[in-house]
C-alpha positions as CSV (number, residue, x, y, z in Angstrom):
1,X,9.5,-94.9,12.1
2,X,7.2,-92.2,12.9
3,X,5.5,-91.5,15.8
4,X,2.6,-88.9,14.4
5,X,-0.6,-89.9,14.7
6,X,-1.7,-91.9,11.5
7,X,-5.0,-89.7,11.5
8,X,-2.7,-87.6,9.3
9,X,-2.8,-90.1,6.3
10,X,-6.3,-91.6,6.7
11,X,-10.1,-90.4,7.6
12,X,-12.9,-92.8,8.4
13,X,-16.6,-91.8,7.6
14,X,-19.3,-94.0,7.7
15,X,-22.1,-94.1,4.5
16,X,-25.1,-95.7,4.1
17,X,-27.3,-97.3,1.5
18,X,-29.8,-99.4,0.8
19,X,-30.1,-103.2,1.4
20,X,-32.2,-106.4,0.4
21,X,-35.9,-106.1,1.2
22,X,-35.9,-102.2,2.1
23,X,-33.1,-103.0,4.8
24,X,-29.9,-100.5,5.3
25,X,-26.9,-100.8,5.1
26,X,-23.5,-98.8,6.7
27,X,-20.2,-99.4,5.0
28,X,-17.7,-97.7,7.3
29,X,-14.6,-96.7,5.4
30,X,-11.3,-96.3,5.6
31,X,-10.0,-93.5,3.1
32,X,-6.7,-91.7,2.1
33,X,-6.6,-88.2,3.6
34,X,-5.0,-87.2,0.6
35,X,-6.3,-88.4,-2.9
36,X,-10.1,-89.3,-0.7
37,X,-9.2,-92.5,-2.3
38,X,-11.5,-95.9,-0.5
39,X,-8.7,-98.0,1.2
40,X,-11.2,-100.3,2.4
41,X,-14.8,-101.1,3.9
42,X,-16.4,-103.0,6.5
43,X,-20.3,-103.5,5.9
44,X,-22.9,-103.6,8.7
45,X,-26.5,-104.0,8.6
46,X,-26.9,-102.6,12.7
47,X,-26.4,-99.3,13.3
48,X,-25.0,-99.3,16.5
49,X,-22.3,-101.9,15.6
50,X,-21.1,-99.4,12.6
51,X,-21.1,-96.4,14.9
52,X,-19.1,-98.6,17.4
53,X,-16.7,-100.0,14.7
54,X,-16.4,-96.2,13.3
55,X,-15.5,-95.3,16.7
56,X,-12.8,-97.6,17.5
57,X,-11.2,-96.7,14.4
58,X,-11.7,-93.4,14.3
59,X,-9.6,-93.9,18.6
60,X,-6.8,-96.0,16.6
61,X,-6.6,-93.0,14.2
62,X,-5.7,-90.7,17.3
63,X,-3.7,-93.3,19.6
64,X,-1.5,-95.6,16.6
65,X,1.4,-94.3,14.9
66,X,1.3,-94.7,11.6
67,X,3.3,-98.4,11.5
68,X,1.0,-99.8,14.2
69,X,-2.1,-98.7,12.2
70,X,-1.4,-100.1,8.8
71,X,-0.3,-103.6,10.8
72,X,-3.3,-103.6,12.6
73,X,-5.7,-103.4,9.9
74,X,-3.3,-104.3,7.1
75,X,-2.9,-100.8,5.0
76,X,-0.3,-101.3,2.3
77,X,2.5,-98.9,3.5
78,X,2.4,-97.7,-0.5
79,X,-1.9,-96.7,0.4
């Protein structure tokens, strides 16, 4: 096991579009660092509960090896 940060295998980035009824939404996403390829997303309709979700994740990027990231939000070790 490892103990780099995973930030080296994933990014996060946060992009919005548009909803039902003129509403927005904000998919934050989880990404391969290197193919860009979408690992997965989580949708939100506030704002300030994506940029809070974006910014835990984007703290477990920095803090979490690589093994304790994938477990905690269940990334295939083959992603």
């Amino acid at each position: 096991m490892s103990d780099e940060s995973a930030r080296r295998h994933f990014r996060v980035l946060t992009r919005t579009r548009g909803g039902y009824n003129g509403s927005t939404m904000y998919d934050v996403q989880l990404q391969a660092a290197s193919t860009g390829g979408l690992l997965w997303s989580q949708t939100f309709t506030d704002a300030g509960q994506a940029k809070d979700y974006e910014s835990a994740l984007s703290d477990d990027l920095d803090d979490l090896d690589d093994a304790a990231f994938r477990r905690k939000y269940s990334v295939p070790s083959g992603s």
